[in-house]
N, C-alpha and C positions, 0 to 999 in steps of 0.2 A: 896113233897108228898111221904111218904114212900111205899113200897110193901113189900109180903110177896110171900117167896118160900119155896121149899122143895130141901135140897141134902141129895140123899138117891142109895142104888146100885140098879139097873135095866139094865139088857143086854141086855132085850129083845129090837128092835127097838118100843117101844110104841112110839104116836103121842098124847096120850091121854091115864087116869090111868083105867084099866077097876073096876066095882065095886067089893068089898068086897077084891079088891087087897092087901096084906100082902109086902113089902118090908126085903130085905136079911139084914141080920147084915151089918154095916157099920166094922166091925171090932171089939176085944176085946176094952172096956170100957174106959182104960188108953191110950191105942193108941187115939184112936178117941179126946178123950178130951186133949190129951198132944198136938195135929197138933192142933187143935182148937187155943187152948194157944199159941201156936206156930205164928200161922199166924195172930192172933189178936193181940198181943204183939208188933207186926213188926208195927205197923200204930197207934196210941193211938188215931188220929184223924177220925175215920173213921165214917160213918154213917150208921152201923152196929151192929145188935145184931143175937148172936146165940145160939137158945135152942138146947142143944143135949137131945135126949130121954131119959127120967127119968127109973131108973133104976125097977121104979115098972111096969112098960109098957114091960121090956126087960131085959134079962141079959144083954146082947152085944146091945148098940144102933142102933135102924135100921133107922134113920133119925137125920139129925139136922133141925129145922127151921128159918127161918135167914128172919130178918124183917129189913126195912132200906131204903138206898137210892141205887140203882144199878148204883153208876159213876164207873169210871174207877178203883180207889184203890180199891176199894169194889168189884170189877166184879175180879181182881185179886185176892183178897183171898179167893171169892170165886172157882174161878177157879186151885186157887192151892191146895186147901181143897179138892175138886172134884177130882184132880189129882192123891193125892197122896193117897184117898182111893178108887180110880177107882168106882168113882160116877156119876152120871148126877145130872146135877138143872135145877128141873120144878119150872118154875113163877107161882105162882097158880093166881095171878091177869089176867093174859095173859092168862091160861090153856095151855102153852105150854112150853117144854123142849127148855132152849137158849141153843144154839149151841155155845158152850166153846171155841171151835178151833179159832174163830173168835174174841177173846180178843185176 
């Protein structure tokens, strides 16, 4: 069964998105989608897909959305995506932010 989440930046400790909430640039447009490519190129088998925000939405993308299967390879790219743009990822199936540390 696939899910769907959101990585996107948030400092703040949220447990939950409050409404009309607005998310930070995830970073200039090239970065964002070059780590994308990056870590999706690493695993050709994976059971993942990820939209980064269209640039009519955003100059600088402020989210990617990532649908799939959350096993372990997948919980890794996401968690080095997450990483290396100093991001969080909320499960919107779950309504809650995984705690990354724990991969």
């Amino acid at each position: 069964m696939s899910s769907i989440g959101l990585i996107f930046v948030e400092k703040r400790e949220l447990q939950e998105l409050p409404q009309n909430w607005v998310p930070m640039p995830l970073g200039p447009r090239p970065l964002v989608q070059n780590l994308v490519e990056k870590f999706l190129s690493q695993n050709e088998h994976l059971e993942l897909h990820l939209t980064i925000e269209g640039e009519e939405e955003s100059a600088d993308p402020r989210t990617i959305s990532v649908s799939g299967v959350w096993g372990v390879e997948e919980m890794l790219v996401i968690t080095s995506i997450c990483s290396a743009l100093g991001a969080r990822f909320y499960d919107a199936e779950s309504g809650e932010f995984l705690d990354l540390n724990d991969i």
